[in-house]
Every structure is written in structure tokens, then in C-alpha cells.
C-alpha positions as CSV (number, residue, x, y, z in Angstrom):
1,X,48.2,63.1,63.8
2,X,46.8,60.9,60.8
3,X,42.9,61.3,62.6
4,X,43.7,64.9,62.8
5,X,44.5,65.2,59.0
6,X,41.8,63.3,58.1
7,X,39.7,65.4,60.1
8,X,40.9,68.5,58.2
9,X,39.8,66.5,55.2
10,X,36.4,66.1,56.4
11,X,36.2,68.8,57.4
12,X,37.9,71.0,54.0
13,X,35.2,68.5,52.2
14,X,32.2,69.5,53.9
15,X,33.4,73.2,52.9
16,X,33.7,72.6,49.3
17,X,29.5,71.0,49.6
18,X,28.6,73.8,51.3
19,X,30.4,76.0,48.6
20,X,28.9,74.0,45.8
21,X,25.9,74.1,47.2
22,X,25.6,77.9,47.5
23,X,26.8,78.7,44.1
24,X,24.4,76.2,42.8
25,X,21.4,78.5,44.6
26,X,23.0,81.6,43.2
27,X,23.1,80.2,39.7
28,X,19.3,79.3,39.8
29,X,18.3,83.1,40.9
30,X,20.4,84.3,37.9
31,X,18.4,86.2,35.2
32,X,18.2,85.2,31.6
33,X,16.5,82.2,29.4
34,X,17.7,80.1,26.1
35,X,15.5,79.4,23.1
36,X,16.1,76.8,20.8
37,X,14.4,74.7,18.3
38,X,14.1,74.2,14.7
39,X,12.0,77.8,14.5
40,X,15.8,79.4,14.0
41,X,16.2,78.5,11.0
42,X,13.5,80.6,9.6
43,X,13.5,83.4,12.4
44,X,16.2,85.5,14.0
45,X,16.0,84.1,18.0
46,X,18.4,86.2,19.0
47,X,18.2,87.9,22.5
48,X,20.1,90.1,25.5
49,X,17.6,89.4,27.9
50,X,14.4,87.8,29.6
51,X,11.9,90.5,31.3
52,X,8.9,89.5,33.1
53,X,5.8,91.9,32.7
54,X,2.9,91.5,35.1
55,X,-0.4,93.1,34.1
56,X,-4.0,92.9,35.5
57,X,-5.1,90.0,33.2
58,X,-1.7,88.4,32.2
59,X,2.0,87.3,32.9
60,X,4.3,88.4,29.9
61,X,8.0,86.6,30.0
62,X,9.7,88.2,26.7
63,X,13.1,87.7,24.6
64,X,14.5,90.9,23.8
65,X,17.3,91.6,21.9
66,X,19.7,94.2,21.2
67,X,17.0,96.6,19.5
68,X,14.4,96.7,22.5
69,X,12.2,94.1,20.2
70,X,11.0,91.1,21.9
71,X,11.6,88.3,19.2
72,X,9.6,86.0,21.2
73,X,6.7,87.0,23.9
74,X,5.4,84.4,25.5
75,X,1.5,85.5,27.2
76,X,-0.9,83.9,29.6
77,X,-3.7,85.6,29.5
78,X,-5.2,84.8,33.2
79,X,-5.9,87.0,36.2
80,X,-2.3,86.5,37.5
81,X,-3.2,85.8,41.2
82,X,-4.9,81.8,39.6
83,X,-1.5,81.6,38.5
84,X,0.8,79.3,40.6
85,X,4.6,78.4,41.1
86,X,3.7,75.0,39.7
87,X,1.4,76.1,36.8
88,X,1.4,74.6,33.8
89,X,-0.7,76.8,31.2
90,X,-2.1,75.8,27.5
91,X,-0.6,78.4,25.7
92,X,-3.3,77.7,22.6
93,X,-5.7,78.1,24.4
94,X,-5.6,80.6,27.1
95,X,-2.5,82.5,26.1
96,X,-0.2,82.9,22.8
97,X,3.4,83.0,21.5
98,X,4.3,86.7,19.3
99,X,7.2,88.6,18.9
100,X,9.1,89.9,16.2
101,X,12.8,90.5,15.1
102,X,14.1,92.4,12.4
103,X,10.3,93.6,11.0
104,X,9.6,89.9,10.5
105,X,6.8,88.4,13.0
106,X,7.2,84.7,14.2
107,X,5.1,82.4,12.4
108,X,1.5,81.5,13.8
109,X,1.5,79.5,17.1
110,X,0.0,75.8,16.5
111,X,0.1,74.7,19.9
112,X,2.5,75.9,23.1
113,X,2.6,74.9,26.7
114,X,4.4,77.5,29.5
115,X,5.6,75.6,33.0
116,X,6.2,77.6,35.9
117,X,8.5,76.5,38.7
118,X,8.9,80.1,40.5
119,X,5.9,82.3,40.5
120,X,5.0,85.3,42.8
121,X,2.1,88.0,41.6
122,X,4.0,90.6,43.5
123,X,6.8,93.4,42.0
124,X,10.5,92.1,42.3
125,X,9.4,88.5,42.6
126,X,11.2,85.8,40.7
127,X,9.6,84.0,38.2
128,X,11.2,81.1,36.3
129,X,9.8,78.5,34.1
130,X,9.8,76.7,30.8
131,X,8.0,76.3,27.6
132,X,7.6,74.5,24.3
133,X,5.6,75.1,21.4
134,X,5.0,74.4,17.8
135,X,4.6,76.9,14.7
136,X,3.0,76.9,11.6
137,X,4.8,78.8,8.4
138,X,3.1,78.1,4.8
139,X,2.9,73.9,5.0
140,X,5.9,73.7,7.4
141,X,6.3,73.0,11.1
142,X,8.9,74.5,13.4
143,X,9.7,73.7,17.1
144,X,10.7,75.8,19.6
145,X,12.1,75.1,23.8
146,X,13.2,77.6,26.3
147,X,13.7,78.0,29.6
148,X,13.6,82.0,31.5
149,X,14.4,83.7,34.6
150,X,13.5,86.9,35.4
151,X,12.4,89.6,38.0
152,X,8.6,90.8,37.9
153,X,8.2,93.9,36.9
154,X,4.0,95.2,37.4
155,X,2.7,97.0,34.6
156,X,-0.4,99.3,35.9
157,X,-3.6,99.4,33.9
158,X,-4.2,102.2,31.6
């Protein structure tokens, strides 16, 4: 009786892994991103959503909040196929950090850096990654972290 009951324990544990374990997959594929950094202080980083834009010659992941306006857009500008699910892309150099919220633009990128951990060229793929950058405004320098998640969405060319 007691082997059987401890059995049934075994048993009710390796349920509650496997549980955990699939929730914990279905939480990665969720959509959405968080910004934050000292940048908030002197710009509005509020945001509904993440979308991911795939054109010929970049990947677009952008903050958008409730007025369609993406407050931060984060760009590498690269033929998306070099692009990898383990990329990480200079941001200064090859790419940039805009947006703007309420009529106000975010400051002038000094320096950013975009990680990619999912990454598919293809409509409907997942792409999730993370980036950090630095902003100049007058003399005074501003940080600012996020993480996203997002489906592709392919932009044709013009």
C-alpha cells in the first residue's frame, strides 16, 4: 500500500514537471517586450505592443503604444537572410534606435547593441531578442534595456 502511494507521488510529481515545463515553453512564445532604463525619465516609454517588420534590407522590432506610434524602433539595417538566431548586431554602426511618443523624438543614439535568440527571415516566424543602448540629450546620458517577442510580419518593397 505505502509503495503504491508513493508511487502515485512519483508519479503526481512527474506530472506537475511536465506541467511546469510546458507552461514555461508557452510563456517563452508569448508576444510582448519591456523597456527600461534611465531614458524614462526624459521620454514617455510607454507601449501596448512589440511588432516585428521584415523588409528587403532590414529587421524592424518596434514599441508601439496606444496611438499607433512606435516610441522606440529598434533597426538593423542588413539583408535579413545574414541575420541569425544568435546574432548580435552593433546598432551604431550598422543599424539605429528612433521612435517617438507624444511629438517628442528619442534623444540621439550614442551607441546600442540588439541580441537575437529566435530569428527566422520567413512571415509568421518568431523573433525574440534583447538590446541595450545609450542616448545622448544636451550634455546628459540616458540608458535604456529591453527585451521583445514578436511574430514576423514581411513588409514588400515599394
Amino acid at each position: 500500500m505505502r509503495a503504491r502511494r508513493e508511487a502515485r507521488g512519483v508519479r503526481l510529481e512527474s506530472r506537475v514537471l511536465v506541467v511546469a515545463v510546458v507552461l514555461s515553453v508557452f510563456a517563452c512564445a508569448e508576444e510582448g517586450g519591456n523597456l527600461e532604463g534611465s531614458l524614462g525619465e526624459v521620454y514617455d516609454l510607454s507601449f501596448e505592443t512589440v511588432r516585428a517588420r521584415l523588409y528587403p534590407s532590414d529587421l524592424s522590432i518596434e514599441y508601439v503604444n496606444e496611438h499607433g506610434e512606435a516610441v522606440v524602433r529598434l533597426t538593423a539595417r542588413r539583408v535579413p537572410a545574414e541575420l541569425t538566431d544568435s546574432s548580435t548586431f552593433d546598432l551604431t554602426e550598422g543599424g539605429d534606435i528612433t521612435g517617438a511618443s507624444g511629438g517628442v523624438s528619442i534623444p540621439r543614439l550614442r551607441e546600442g547593441e540588439m541580441s537575437l535568440s529566435a530569428y527566422a527571415p520567413e512571415e509568421g516566424a518568431h523573433v525574440r531578442g534583447s538590446f541595450s543602448a545609450l542616448f545622448l540629450a544636451g550634455e546628459n546620458e540616458f540608458d535604456l534595456s529591453g527585451g521583445f517577442s514578436a511574430t514576423i510580419e514581411l513588409v514588400p518593397p515599394r
